[in-house]
C-alpha positions in Angstrom: 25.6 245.8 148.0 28.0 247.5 149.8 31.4 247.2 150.1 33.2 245.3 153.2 35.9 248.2 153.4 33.1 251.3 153.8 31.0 252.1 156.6 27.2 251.6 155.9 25.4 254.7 154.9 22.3 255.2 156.7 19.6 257.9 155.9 17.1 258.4 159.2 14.3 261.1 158.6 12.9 261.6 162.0 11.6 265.0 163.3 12.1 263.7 167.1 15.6 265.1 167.9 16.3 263.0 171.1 15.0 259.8 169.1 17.0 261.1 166.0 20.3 261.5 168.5 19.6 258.2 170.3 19.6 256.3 166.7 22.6 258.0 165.5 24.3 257.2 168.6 23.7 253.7 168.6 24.3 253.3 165.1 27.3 255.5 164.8 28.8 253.1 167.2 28.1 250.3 165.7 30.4 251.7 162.7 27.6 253.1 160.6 27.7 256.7 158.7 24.4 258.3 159.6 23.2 261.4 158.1 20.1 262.8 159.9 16.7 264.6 158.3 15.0 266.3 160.5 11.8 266.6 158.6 10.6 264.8 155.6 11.5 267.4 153.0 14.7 267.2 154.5 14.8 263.5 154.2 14.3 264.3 150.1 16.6 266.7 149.5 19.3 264.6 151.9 18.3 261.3 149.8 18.6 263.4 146.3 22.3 265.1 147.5 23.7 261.3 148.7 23.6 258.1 148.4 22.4 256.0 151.1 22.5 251.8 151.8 19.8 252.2 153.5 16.7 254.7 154.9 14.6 254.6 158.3 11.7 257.0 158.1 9.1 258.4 160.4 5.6 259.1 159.1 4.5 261.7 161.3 6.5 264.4 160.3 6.1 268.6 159.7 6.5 269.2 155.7 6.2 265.8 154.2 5.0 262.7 155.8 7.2 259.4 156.0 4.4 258.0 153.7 5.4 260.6 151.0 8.6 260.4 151.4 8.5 256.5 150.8 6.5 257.4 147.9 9.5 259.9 146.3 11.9 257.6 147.2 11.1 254.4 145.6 10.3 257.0 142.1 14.4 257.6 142.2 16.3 255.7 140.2 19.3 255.2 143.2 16.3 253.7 145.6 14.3 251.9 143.4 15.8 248.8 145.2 17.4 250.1 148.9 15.8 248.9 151.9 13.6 251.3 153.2 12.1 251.2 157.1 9.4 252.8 158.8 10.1 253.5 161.7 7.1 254.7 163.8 4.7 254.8 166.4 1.8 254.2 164.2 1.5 250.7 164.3 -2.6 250.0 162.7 -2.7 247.8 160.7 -3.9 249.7 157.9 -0.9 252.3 158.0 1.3 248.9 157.9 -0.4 248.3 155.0 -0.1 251.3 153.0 3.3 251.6 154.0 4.1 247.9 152.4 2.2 249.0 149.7 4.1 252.1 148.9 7.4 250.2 149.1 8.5 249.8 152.3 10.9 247.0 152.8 9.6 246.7 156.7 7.6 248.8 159.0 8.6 248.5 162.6 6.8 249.7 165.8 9.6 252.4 167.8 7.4 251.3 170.9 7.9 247.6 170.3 11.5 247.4 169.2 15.2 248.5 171.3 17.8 250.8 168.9 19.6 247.2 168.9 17.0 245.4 167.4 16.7 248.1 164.7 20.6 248.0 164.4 20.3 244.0 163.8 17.6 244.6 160.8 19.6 246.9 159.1 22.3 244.5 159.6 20.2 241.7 158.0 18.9 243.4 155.3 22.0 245.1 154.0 23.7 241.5 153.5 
């Protein structure tokens, strides 16, 4: 758990630049620290250099998918136990699943939710 006196540390892996900035702007306001990945080897090497409170990850993505990034992720030591998100436009129900079942902490829809809404999960997981 974080503490009250440091800005929240949030890790978002998402190839889309203008989504990437619009997150990063929202959140950034909000007080956050954001570090963006731009792909999902990125997101890796970005996870491996820092420590983060919490990670939003995309699955369609050049290098790596956000499915095997999940997958890395939750085999580090450091995020064995950090919320992770997906946060993508693939909303079947099977790649909900598989994403559950890798370790994702929750999988939302970009379509279906505002950059406020994904601000107020972070907010109530990282608690």
């Amino acid at each position: 758990m974080p503490d009250t006196q440091t800005k929240l540390k949030v890790l978002l892996v998402e190839d889309e630049e203008m989504l990437a900035s619009m997150y990063n702007t929202k959140f950034t306001k909000e007080g956050l620290e954001v570090v963006v990945a731009v792909d999902g080897e990125d997101g890796v090497a970005k996870a491996q250099a820092g420590t983060f409170d919490i990670v939003l990850v995309d699955i369609i993505m050049p290098k790596l998918d956000g499915f095997a990034v999940l997958k890395q992720l939750r085999e580090m030591p450091q995020y064995k136990d950090t919320p992770i998100i997906m946060l993508t436009n693939l909303g079947q129900e099977e790649d909900i699943e598989k994403g559950k079942k890798l370790g994702a902490t929750d999988y939302m829809v970009k379509a279906n939710f505002t950059p406020s809404q994904v601000l107020e999960k972070i907010k109530s997981l990282i608690k």
